[in-house]
N, C-alpha and C positions, 0 to 999 in steps of 0.2 A: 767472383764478386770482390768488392773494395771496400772495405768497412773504413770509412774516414772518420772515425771516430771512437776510440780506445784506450780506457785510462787503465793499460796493463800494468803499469807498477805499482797497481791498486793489491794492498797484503793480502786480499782475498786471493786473487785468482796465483794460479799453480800457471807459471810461465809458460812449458815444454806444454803441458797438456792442453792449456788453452790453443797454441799457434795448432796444434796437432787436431785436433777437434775441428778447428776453423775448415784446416784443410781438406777433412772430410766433409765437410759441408760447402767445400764450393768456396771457401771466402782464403784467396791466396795473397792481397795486399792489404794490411794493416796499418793505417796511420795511426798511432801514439802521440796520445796529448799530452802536454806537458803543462803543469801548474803553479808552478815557482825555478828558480834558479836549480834547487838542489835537484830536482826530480828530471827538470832539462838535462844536468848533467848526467845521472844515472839512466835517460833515453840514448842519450848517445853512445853511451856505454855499452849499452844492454843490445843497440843496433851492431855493434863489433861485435859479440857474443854471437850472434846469430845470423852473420852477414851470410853465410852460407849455409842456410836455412832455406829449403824449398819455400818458405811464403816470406814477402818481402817486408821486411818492416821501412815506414815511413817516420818523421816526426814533426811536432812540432816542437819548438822551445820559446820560453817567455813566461810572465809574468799573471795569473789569474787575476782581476780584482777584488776575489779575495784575499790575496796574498800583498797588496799594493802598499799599507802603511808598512812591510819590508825593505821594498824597493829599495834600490842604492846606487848610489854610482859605480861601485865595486861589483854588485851583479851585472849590471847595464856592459861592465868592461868582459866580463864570463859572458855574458850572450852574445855582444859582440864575437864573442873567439869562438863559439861553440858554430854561432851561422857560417865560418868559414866551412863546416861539415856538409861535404852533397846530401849528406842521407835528410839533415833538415830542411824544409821543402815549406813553414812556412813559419812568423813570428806569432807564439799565444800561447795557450790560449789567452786572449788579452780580448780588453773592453772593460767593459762597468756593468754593475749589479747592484741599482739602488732600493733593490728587495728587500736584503740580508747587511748591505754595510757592514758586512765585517770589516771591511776597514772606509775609513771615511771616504764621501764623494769626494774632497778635493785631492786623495790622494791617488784614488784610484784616476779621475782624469791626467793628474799632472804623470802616474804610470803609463795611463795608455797612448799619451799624447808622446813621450818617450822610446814605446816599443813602436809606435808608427811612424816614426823617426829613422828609428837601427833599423827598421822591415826599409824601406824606403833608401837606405844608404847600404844595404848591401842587395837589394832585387830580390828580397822573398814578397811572398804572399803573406797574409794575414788572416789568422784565423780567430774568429771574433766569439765571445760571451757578452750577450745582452737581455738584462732583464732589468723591466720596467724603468728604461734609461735610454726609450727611444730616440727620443729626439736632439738628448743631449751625446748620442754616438751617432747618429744621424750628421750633426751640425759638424763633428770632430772627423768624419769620415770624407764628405764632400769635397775637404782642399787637397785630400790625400789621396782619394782617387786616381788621378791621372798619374800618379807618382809611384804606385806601385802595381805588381804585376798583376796582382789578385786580392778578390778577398773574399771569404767564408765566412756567410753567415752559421755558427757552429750552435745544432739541437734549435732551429726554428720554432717556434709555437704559438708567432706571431698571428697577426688577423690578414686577412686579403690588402687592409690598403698600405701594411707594413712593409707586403709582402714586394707588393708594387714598389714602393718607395725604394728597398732595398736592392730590386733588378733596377730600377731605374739609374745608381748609382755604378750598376756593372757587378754585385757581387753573388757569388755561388750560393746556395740555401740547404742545407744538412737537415735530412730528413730522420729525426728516432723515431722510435715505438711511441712517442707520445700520440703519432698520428691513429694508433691503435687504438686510443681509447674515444669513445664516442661521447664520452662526458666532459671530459675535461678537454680535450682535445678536439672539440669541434668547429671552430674557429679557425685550427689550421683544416683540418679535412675540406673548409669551401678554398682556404686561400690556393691548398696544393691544388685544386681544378685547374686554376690559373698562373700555375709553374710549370714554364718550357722546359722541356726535357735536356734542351742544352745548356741548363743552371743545376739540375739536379745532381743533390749526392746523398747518397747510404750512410747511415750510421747507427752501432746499438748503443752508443754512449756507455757501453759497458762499464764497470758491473751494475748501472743506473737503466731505469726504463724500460725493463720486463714487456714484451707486447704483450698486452692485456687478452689480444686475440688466439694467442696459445696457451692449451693447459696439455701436461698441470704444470701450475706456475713455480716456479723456480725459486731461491731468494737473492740471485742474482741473475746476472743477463750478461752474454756472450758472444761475442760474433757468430755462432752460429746460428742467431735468431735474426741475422740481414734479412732473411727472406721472408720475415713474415711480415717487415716495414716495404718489403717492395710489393708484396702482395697489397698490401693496403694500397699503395701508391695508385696501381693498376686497376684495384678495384674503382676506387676515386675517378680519373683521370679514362677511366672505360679504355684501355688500351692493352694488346697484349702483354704478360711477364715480360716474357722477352726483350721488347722493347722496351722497357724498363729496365733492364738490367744491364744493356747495351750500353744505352745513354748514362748510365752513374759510373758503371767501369769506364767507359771513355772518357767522361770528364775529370776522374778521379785521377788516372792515369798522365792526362794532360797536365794539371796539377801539379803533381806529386811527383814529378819526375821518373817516372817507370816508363 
């Protein structure tokens, strides 16, 4: 399995024991989020540390919109430098989050309109945050499209016609444990009916989004719990495991350069 989605240089998790755990459990590629400049650089970092580590680490690097009243031209010149790195595979986490505004809407677009820029000028993929800011990364996404290689919608929780809009543009859709919960989460449970398996990808959003469908619950969450977001999936979408696990390692792979 391919967990595309892992915020390991979160203080909780124990590095060596997390990758180790994973690997008993099946999950041998890990993509590594990344949420501001600093934490970019200490992914890359942390990707030489372990580059000859039986599970592979991936990452992303860039700017969170929580992070965007930071922004600088002097980080934008570090993210530049860091994408010349094969191991980073795609620009983010980036997007808007006009939830929380932690930092303001227009700074967070004039950030994301920036890392769609450098994704675009060096040939990565994009791996996107979006909450309650559909249509204004909807509108930012459309002319950028054709322009870069890929893009990732990252922790989905959208509704069916989000869901639509978003493959209709060409991009991947990142499935957490959110899909686990029946209450909160039921909104994506009908949209994933209606996600092809060749857009699908796995993710525990670690240490965030516990699948509600395992006990006993934990108070964090780990790549070792892939399986019980692909269990869901499957159950959803009435289709073997298997083929569900197939289809997110293959695209995850494609991706992510492995």
């Amino acid at each position: 399995m391919f967990d595309t989605g892992v915020n390991l240089l979160d203080p909780r998790f124990d590095i060596d024991a997390v990758l180790s755990e994973s690997l008993t459990h099946h999950v041998d590629h890990i993509l590594l989020i990344s949420s501001n400049i600093e934490e970019s650089q200490q992914a890359v970092d942390l990707q030489k540390q372990y580059q000859d580590h039986p599970l592979t680490l991936r990452l992303t690097a860039g700017v969170h919109p929580h992070h965007a009243d930071h922004a600088s031209d002097a980080g934008w010149q570090i993210l530049n430098e860091l994408l010349a790195s094969e191991s980073v595979s795609a620009v983010g986490e980036c997007g808007l989050d006009f939830n929380r505004n932690f930092s303001t809407p227009r700074n967070q677009i004039a950030a994301f309109d920036a890392q769609l820029q450098i994704a675009a000028q060096h040939n990565k993929g994009v791996y996107l945050h979006e909450r309650e800011a559909f249509e204004q990364q909807k509108s930012m996404l459309l002319p950028m499209a054709s322009k870069l290689p890929f893009m990732v919608t990252h922790c989905f929780t959208g509704n069916t016609a989000q869901l639509r809009a978003y493959l209709d543009i060409g991009c991947y859709i990142g499935i957490t444990g959110w899909i686990c919960d029946d209450k909160r989460g039921a909104d994506l449970q009908e949209a994933v009916k209606q996600l092809p398996l060749s857009k699908l990808l796995l993710e525990t959003d670690s240490p965030y989004l516990f699948p509600k469908t395992l006990r006993p619950r934990a108070k964090q969450n780990t790549p070792k719990n892939l399986h019980a977001i692909a269990e869901k999936v499957a159950e959803l979408k009435q289709l073997p495991i298997q083929q569900i696990y197939e289809a997110a390692y293959t695209n995850a792979c494609h991706l992510f350069n492995t």
